[in-house]
C-alpha positions in Angstrom: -21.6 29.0 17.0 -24.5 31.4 15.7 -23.4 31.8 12.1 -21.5 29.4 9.3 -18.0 29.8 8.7 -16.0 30.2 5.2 -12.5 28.6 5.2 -10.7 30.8 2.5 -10.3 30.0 -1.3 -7.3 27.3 -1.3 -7.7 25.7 2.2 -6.2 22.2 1.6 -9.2 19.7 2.5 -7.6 15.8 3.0 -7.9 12.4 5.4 -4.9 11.2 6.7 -3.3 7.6 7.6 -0.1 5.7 8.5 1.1 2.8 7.0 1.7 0.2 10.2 -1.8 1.3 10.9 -3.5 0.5 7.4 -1.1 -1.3 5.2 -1.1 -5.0 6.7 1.1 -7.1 4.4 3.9 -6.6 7.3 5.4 -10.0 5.5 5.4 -9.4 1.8 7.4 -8.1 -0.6 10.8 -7.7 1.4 9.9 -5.9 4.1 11.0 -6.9 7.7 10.0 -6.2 11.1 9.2 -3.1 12.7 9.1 -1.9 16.6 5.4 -2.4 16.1 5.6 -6.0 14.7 7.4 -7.0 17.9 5.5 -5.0 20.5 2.6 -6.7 18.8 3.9 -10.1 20.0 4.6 -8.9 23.7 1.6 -10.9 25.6 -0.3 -7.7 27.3 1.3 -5.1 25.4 -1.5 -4.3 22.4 -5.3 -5.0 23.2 -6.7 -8.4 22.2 -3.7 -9.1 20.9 -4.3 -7.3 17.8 -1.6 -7.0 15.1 -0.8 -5.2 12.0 -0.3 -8.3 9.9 -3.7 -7.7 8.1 -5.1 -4.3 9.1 -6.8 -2.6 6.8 -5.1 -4.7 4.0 -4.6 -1.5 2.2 -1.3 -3.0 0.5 -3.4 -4.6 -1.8 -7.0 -2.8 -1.7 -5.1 1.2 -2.1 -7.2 1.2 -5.2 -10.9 1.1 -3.7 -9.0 3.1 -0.8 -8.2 5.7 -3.0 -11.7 6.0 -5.3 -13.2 6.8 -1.5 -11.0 9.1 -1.5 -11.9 10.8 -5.1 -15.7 10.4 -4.7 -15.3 12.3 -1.1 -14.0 15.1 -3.0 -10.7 15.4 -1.4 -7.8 17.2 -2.4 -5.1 15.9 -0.5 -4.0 12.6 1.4 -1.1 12.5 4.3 0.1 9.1 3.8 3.2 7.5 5.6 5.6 5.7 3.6 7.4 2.2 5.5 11.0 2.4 6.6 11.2 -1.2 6.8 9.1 -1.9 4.2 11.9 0.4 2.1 15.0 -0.2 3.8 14.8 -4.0 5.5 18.1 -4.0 6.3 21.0 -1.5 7.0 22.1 -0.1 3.5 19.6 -2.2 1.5 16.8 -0.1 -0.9 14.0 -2.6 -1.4 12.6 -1.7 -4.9 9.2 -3.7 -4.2 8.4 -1.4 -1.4 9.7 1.8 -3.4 7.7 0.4 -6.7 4.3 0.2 -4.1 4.2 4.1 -3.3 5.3 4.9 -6.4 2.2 3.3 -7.7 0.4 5.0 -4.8 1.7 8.4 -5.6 0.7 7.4 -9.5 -2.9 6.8 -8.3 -3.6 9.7 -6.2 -2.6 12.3 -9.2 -4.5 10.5 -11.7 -7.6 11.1 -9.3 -6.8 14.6 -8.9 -5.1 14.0 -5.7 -2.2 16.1 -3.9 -0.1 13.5 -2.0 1.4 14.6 1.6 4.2 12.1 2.7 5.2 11.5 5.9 8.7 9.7 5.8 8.3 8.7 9.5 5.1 7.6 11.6 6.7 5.5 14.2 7.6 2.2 12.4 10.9 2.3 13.1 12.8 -1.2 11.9 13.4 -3.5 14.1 17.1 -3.9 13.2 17.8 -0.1 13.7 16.2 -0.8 17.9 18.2 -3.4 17.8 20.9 -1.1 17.2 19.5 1.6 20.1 16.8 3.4 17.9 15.8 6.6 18.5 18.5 6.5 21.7 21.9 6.3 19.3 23.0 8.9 17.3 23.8 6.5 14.3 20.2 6.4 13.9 20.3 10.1 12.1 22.2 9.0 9.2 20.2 5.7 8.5 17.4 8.5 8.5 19.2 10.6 5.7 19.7 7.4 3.7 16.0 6.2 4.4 14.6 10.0 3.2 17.3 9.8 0.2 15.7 6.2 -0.9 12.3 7.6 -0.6 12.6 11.2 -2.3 14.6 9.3 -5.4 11.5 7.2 -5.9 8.9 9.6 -5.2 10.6 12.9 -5.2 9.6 13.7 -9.3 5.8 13.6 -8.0 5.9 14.2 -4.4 5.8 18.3 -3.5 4.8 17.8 0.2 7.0 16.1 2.9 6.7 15.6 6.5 9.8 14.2 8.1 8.2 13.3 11.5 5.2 12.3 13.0 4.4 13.2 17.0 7.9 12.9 18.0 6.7 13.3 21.6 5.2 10.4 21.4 8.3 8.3 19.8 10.4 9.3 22.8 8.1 9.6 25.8 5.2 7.3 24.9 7.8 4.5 23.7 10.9 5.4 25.8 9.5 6.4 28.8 5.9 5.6 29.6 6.8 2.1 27.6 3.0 2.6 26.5 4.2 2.3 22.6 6.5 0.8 21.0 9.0 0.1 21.9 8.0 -0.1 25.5 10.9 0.9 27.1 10.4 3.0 30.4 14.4 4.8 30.8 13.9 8.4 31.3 17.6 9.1 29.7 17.1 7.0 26.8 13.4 9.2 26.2 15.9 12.6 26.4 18.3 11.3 24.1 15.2 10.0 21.6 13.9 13.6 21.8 17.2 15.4 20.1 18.0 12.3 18.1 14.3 12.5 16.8 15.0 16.2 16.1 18.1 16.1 14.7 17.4 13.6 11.9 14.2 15.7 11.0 17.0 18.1 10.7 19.1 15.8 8.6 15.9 15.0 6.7 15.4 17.8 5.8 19.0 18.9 4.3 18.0 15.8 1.8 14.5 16.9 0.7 16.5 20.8 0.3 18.1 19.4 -2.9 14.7 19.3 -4.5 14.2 23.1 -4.7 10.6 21.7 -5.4 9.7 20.3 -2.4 7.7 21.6 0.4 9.0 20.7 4.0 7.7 20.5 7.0 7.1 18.5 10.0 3.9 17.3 12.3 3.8 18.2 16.2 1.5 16.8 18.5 0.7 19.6 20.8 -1.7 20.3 23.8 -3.3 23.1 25.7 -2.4 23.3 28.7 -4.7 24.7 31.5 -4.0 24.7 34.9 -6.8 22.9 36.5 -7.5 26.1 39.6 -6.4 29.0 37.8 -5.7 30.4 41.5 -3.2 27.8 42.2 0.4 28.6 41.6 1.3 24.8 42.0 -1.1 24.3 39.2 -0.1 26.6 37.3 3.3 25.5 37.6 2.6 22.2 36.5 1.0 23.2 33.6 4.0 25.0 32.4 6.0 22.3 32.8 3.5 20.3 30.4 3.6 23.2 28.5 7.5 22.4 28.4 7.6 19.0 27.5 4.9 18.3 25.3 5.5 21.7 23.1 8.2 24.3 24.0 10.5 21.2 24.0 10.2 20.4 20.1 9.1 23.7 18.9 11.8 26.0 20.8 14.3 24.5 19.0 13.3 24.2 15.7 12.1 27.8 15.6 14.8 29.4 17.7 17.7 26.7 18.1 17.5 26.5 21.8 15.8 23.9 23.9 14.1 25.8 26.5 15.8 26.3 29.5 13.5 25.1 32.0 12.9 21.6 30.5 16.9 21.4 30.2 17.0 21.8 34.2 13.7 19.4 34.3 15.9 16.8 32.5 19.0 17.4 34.7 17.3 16.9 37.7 16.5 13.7 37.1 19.8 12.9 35.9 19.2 12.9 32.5 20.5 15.0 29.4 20.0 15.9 25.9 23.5 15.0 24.1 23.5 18.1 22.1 27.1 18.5 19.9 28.2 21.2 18.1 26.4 22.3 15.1 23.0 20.1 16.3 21.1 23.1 17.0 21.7 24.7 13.7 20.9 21.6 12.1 17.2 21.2 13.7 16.3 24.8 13.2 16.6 24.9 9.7 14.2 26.8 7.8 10.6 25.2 7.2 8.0 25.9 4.9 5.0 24.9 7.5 4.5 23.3 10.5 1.5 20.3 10.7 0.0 20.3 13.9 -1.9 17.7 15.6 -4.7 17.8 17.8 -7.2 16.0 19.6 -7.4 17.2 23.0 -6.6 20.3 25.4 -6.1 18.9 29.1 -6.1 20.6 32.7 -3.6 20.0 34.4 -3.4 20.0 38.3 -0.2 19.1 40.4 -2.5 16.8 42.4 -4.5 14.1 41.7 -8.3 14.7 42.4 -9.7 13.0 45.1 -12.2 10.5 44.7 -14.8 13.0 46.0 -14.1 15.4 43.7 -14.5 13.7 40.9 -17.7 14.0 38.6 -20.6 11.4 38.9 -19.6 7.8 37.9 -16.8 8.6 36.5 -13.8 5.9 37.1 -10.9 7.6 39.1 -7.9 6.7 36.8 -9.4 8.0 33.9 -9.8 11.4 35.4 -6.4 12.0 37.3 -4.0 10.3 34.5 -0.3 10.8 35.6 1.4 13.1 32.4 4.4 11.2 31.4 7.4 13.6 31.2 11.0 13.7 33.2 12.5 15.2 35.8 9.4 17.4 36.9 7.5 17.9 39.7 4.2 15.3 39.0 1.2 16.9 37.0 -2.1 15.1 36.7 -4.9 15.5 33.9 -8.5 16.1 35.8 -11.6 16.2 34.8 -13.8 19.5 34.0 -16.7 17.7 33.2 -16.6 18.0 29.2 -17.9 15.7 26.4 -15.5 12.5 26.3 -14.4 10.4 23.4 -13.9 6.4 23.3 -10.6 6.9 24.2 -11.6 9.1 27.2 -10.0 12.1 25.5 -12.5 15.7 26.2 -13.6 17.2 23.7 -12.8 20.8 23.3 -13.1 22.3 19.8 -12.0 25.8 21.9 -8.7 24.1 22.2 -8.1 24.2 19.1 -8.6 28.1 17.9 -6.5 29.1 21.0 -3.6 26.5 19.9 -3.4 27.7 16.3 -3.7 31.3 17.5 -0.3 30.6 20.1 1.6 28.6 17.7 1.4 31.4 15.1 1.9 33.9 17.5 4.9 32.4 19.2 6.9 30.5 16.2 5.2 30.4 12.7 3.9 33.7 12.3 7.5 35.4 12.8 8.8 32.5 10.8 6.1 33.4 8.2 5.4 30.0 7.6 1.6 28.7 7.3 0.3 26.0 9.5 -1.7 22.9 8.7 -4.1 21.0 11.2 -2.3 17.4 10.0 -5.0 15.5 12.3 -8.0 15.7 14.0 -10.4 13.3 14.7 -12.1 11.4 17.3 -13.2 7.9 18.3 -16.8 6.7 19.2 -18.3 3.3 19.5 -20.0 3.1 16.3 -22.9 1.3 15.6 -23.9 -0.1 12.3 -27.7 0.4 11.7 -30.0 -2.6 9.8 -29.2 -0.5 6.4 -25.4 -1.0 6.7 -25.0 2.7 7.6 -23.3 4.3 10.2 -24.9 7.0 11.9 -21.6 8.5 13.6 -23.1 11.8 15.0 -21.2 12.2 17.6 -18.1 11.9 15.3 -20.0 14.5 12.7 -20.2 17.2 14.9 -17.0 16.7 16.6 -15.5 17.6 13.1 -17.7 20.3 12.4 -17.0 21.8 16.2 -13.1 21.5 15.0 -13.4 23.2 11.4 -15.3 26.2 12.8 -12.6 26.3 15.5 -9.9 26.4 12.8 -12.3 29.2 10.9 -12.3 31.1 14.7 -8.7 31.1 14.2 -8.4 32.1 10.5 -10.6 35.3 11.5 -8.2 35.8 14.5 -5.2 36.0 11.3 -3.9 33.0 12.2 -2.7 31.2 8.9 -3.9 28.1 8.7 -4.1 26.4 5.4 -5.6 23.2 5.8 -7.1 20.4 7.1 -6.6 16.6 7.5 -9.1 14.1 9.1 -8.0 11.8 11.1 -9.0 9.1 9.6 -10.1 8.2 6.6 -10.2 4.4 7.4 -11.0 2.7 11.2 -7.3 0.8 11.7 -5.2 -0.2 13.8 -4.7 2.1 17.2 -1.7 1.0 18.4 -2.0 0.2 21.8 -5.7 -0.3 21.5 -5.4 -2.9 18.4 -8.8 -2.7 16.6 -11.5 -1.6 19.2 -11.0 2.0 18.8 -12.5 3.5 15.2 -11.3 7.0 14.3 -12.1 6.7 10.3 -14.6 8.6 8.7 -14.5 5.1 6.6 -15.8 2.1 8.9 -14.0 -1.0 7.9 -15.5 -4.5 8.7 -12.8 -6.5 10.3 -13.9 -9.7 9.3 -14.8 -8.8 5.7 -12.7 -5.2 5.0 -15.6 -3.9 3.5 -15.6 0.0 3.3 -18.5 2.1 4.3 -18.3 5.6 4.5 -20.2 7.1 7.4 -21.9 10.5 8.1 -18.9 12.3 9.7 -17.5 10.8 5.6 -20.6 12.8 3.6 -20.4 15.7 6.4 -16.9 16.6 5.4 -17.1 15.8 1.5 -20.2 18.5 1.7 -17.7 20.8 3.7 -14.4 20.5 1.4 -17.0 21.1 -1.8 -18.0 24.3 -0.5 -15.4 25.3 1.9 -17.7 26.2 4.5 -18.0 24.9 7.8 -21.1 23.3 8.8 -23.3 24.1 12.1 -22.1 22.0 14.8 -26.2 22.2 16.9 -27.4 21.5 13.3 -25.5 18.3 12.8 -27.1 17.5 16.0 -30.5 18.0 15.7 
């Protein structure tokens, strides 16, 4: 990049987190189990055995949480509010948990702060799996109730709702690939999660339309998809079908009411279907006021694993020909093209972003003239804390300045993107990965939750003050 970028006047700057990932507490105040408090206990099934029963113990230390917050200079904060932590069981509000984002919400105005709510971030209770989850379609009106509870609490404060969070990776992650909770691997029951995910977002967001106040919208975790040899048909193939299942999937039909026909054929031909009934489709397409997008990664994709002697110098062979979990399609492999990696072996490819938020708005939001908002982004690095108690994270720094000039790339291409989220402000809980894997621009001490904000922290405060994007070789040097 040979010259500094200005996001525009406006540009929402914010951190985001979830509450399984942050909260801790996963015992107090009424709330009951989640799919991630029991796939915690599943010997194997999270790293170290990690749980969320302390985390970050933001329940109780959201005040410091959110002064880091105010003294970064940050507009906005993506939080996720609890489902069990508001409905424990079927039919019954808990007004503790209610009462705790409420003061939450209180805090972050009184600092100047815009709150974004995300009603769903995969901490699905325990007692609705029980009942099927995201598999049965009784699970979309427990949703409506869940977002009714939520907006009557919050709903006088709270302008800016998300109904889901990565739904690809509620239904293929946790229903399929059985990597996430909660670790299931039944290709029909990860078809059925995708429309029942859908159609309570849907349902979700005919609640949050009685506010004529609120803005709605909903976060998508989507990819770039390159095939691997541009010259090969079969890769290109496969990358479609990635294409299909990772994006076209969820955003075909809530921008056009159709799922796309391929992926429908994809899912039939493993025997599998998406138990679409009348009215469904009208229901998941209605109208949005933005789309959140979430990105990390692109990915080239080849319909072949690479060999071992294809692979780049010592670099392990499973990480670089990783199996793409979908259904019913031919088999598609991430492979290596030799690019910076993360700690969680993810490349890194600022590019990827521009050219998603350029598709995205040409294909769905830009006819829908909706804006878009980069929800996450963020990386993981194995940070070391120096003999001052600082954290050095430059890898991390520039990562996020490579990413905002991408998203100023695209906002000179005329895509309309309107803001930005880091992902995150705190080092958490990772899901699978438990506690070894730091994405905040926050590092948290484990043993004594102490808070220190890092570079990649000051780097981003410096860039949300003046709205312009920082020189990624400059960071560097």
């Amino acid at each position: 990049m040979s010259h500094a970028l200005h996001l525009p006047d406006g540009f929402v700057w914010g951190a985001a987190t979830a509450a399984f990932q942050i909260e801790g507490a996963t015992h107090t105040d009424g709330r009951t189990d989640s799919i991630w408090d029991t796939f915690c206990r599943v010997p194997g099934a999270v790293a170290h055995g990690d749980t969320g029963e302390v985390a970050c113990d933001h329940y109780h230390r959201w005040p410091q949480d959110l002064d880091l917050l105010s003294e970064l200079g940050l507009g906005a904060y993506r939080l996720s509010t609890a489902w069990p932590r508001v409905l424990p069981e079927p039919g019954r509000v808990e007004q503790r948990g209610l009462d705790f984002y409420s003061r939450l919400v209180d805090g972050l105005l009184e600092r100047g702060i815009t709150p974004w709510v995300t009603l769903y971030h995969w901490d699905l209770p325990q007692w609705m799996e029980d009942r099927g989850g995201w598999t049965s379609r009784d699970v979309v009106g427990h949703f409506a109730d869940y977002t009714t509870a939520v907006h009557g609490a919050l709903g006088d404060r709270v302008k800016h709702w998300i109904t889901l969070n990565e739904p690809w990776c509620s239904a293929f992650l946790g229903y399929k690939g059985g990597q996430h909770a909660p670790g299931r691997q039944e290709p029909q029951a990860a078809v059925s999660a995708v429309h029942h995910l859908l159609l309570a977002h849907g349902a979700a967001v005919r609640v949050l339309r009685t506010d004529p106040t609120a803005t709605v919208g909903i976060t998508l975790n989507m990819t770039v998809a390159d095939p691997a040899d541009p010259g090969s048909a079969e890769d290109a193939a496969a990358a479609y079908r990635v294409d299909g299942q990772q994006n076209r999937v969820f955003a075909e039909p809530l921008f056009t009411g159709e799922y796309p026909q391929d992926v429908v054929e994809a899912f039939a031909s493993a025997g599998t279907h998406l138990p679409v009934q009348d009215g469904d489709l009208e229901a998941i397409a209605a109208p949005l006021d933005f789309l959140g997008l979430n990105y990390y990664q692109g990915c080239a994709i080849s319909a072949r694993p690479a060999p071992p002697d294809e692979l780049m110098p010592g670099e392990p062979p499973l990480a670089r020909a990783t199996s793409v979990p979908a259904v019913g399609q031919g088999e598609a492999y991430t492979v290596s093209r030799g690019l910076p990696r993360t700690a969680m072996d993810w490349e890194v490819q600022p590019d990827g972003l521009r050219r998603l938020l350029e598709r995205v708005h040409t294909d769905w939001t830009g006819p829908a003239g909706i804006p878009l908002y980069v929800t996450e982004n963020g990386a993981a690095f194995d940070d070391v804390v120096g003999p001052d108690g600082q954290v050095d994270d430059v890898e991390r720094t520039a990562y996020i300045a490579e990413h905002l000039a991408a998203v100023g790339r695209a906002v000179e291409a005329g895509a309309d993107v309107r803001g930005y989220f880091a992902w995150s402000l705190l080092d958490n809980f990772e899901w699978a990965y438990g506690y070894e894997k730091r994405f905040g621009i926050v590092h948290v001490d484990f043993e004594t939750l102490a808070r220190t904000p890092k570079a990649s922290a000051r780097l981003f405060a410096s860039a949300a003050a003046t709205g312009t994007v920082p020189l990624a070789d400059a960071v560097r040097a």
